[in-house]
C-alpha positions as CSV (number, residue, x, y, z in Angstrom):
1,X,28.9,61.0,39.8
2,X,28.5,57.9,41.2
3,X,25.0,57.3,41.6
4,X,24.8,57.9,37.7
5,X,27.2,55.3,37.1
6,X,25.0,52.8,39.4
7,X,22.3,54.3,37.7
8,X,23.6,53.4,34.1
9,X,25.4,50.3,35.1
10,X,21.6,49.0,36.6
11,X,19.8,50.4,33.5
12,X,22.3,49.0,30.8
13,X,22.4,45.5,32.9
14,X,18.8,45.1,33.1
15,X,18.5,46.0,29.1
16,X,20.5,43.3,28.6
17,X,17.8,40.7,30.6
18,X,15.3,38.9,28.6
19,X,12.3,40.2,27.4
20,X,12.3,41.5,31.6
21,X,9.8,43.6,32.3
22,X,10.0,46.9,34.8
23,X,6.8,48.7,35.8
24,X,7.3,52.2,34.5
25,X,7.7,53.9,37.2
26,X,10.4,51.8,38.9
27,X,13.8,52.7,38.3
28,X,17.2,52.4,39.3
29,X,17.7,55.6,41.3
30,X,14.2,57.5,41.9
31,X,16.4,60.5,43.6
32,X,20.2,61.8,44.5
33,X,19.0,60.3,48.1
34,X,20.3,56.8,46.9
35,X,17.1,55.2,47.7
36,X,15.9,53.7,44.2
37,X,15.5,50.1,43.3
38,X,18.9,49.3,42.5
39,X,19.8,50.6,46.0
40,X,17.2,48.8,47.9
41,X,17.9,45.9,46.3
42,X,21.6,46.4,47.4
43,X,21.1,47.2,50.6
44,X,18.9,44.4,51.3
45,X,21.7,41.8,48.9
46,X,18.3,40.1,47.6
47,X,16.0,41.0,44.6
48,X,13.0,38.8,44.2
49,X,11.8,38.1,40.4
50,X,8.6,36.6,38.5
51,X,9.4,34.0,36.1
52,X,6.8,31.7,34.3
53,X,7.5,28.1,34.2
54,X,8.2,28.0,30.4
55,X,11.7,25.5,29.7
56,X,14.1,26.5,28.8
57,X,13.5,30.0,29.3
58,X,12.7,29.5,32.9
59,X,11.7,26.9,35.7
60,X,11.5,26.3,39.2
61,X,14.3,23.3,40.0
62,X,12.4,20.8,43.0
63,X,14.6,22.5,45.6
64,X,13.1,25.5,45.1
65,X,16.0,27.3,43.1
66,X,15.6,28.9,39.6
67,X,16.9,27.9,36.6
68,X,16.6,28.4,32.4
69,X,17.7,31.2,30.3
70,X,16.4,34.7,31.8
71,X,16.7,33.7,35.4
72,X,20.8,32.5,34.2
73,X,21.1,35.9,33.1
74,X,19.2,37.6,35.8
75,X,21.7,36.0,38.8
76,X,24.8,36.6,36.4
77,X,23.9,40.2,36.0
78,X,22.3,41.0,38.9
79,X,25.5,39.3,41.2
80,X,27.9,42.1,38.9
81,X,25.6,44.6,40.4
82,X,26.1,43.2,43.8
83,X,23.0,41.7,44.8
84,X,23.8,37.6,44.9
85,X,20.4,36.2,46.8
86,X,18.4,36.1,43.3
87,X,14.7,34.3,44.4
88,X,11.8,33.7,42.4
89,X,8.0,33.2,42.2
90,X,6.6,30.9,39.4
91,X,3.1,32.7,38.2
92,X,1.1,32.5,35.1
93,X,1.5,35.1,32.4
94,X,-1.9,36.7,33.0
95,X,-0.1,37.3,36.7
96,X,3.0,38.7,35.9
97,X,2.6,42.7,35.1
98,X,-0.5,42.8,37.9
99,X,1.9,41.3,40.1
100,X,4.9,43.4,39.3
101,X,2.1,46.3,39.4
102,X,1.4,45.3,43.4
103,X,4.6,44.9,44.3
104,X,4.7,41.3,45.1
105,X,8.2,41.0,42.7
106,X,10.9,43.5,42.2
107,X,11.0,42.5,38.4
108,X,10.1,40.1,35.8
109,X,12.8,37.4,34.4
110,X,10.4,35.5,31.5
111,X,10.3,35.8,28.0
112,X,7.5,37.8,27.5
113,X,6.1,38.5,24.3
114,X,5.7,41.8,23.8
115,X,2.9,43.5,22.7
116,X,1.1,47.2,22.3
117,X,-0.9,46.9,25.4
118,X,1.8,45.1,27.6
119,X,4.1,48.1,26.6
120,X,1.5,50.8,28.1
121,X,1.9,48.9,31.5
122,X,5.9,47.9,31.3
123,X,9.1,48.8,29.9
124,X,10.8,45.8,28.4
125,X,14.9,45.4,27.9
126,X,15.9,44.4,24.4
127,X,14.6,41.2,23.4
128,X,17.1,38.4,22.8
129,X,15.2,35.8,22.2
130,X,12.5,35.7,18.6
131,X,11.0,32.0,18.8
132,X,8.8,33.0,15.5
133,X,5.1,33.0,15.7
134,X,2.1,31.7,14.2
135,X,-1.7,32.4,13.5
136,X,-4.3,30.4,13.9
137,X,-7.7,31.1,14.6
138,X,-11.5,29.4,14.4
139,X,-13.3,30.7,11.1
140,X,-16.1,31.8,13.0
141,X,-14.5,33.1,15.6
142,X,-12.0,35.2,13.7
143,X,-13.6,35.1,10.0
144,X,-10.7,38.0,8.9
145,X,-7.6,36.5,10.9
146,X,-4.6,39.2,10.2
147,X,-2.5,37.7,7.4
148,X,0.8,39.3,8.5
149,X,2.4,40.3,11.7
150,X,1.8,44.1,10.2
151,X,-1.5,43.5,10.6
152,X,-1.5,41.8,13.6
153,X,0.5,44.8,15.5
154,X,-1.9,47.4,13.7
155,X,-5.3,45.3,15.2
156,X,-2.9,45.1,18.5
């Protein structure tokens, strides 16, 4: 009974991150054994997270700490779930699910847009941040651009 509750408590916590990515086959309690993520990351009081250097959804401060929106929320959250040492790698976007994939993060803390092919590799928490989007493409390089985000997704 009470792994599920850690189980639940790490799932519904980790929804509530933004836009934070998890491979797919990470989770918070692999077995009854106790030795999932949410565990190890317990055990070892430290969980180390991707974010992309994007103010004011997340930075590295000179010092080497993290700050902006999803890393805020990633230390809040994370510190309920009893793991307080919250540290961070700065990478490019193009670096974060490979990364993740290799192992060199435990999870991602960035606003990362979501997309058809992203969502094959990751699981993503709700979103709770929308910052609107655009299109805007070079006529010969995209002489049908979608005209709606319906289309976009479909061609996505």
């Amino acid at each position: 009974m009470t792994q599920f509750q850690s189980r639940r408590h790490f799932v519904s916590a980790v929804a509530s991150l933004p836009i934070i990515a998890l491979a797919g086959q990470v989770r918070a309690q692999s077995d009854s054994a106790g030795d999932g993520l949410l565990a190890r990351l317990r055990k070892a009081n430290k969980v180390t997270v991707a974010i992309a250097n994007q103010p004011p959804y997340s930075w590295l401060l000179p010092d080497g700490s993290l700050d902006g929106l999803a890393p805020t929320l990633t230390k809040l959250i994370m510190g309920r779930l009893g793991v307080s040492n919250v540290t961070g790698i700065v990478a490019n976007y193009g670096e974060l699910i490979p990364g993740l994939q290799a192992g060199r993060w435990d999870f991602i803390s960035a606003s990362l847009t979501i997309s058809k092919a992203r969502c094959a590799q990751v699981a993503y928490s709700d979103p709770n941040v929308f910052d609107g989007g655009s299109f805007v493409s070079i006529k010969s390089d995209l002489p049908d651009p979608p005209k709606t985000l319906k289309d976009w997704w479909r061609e996505n």
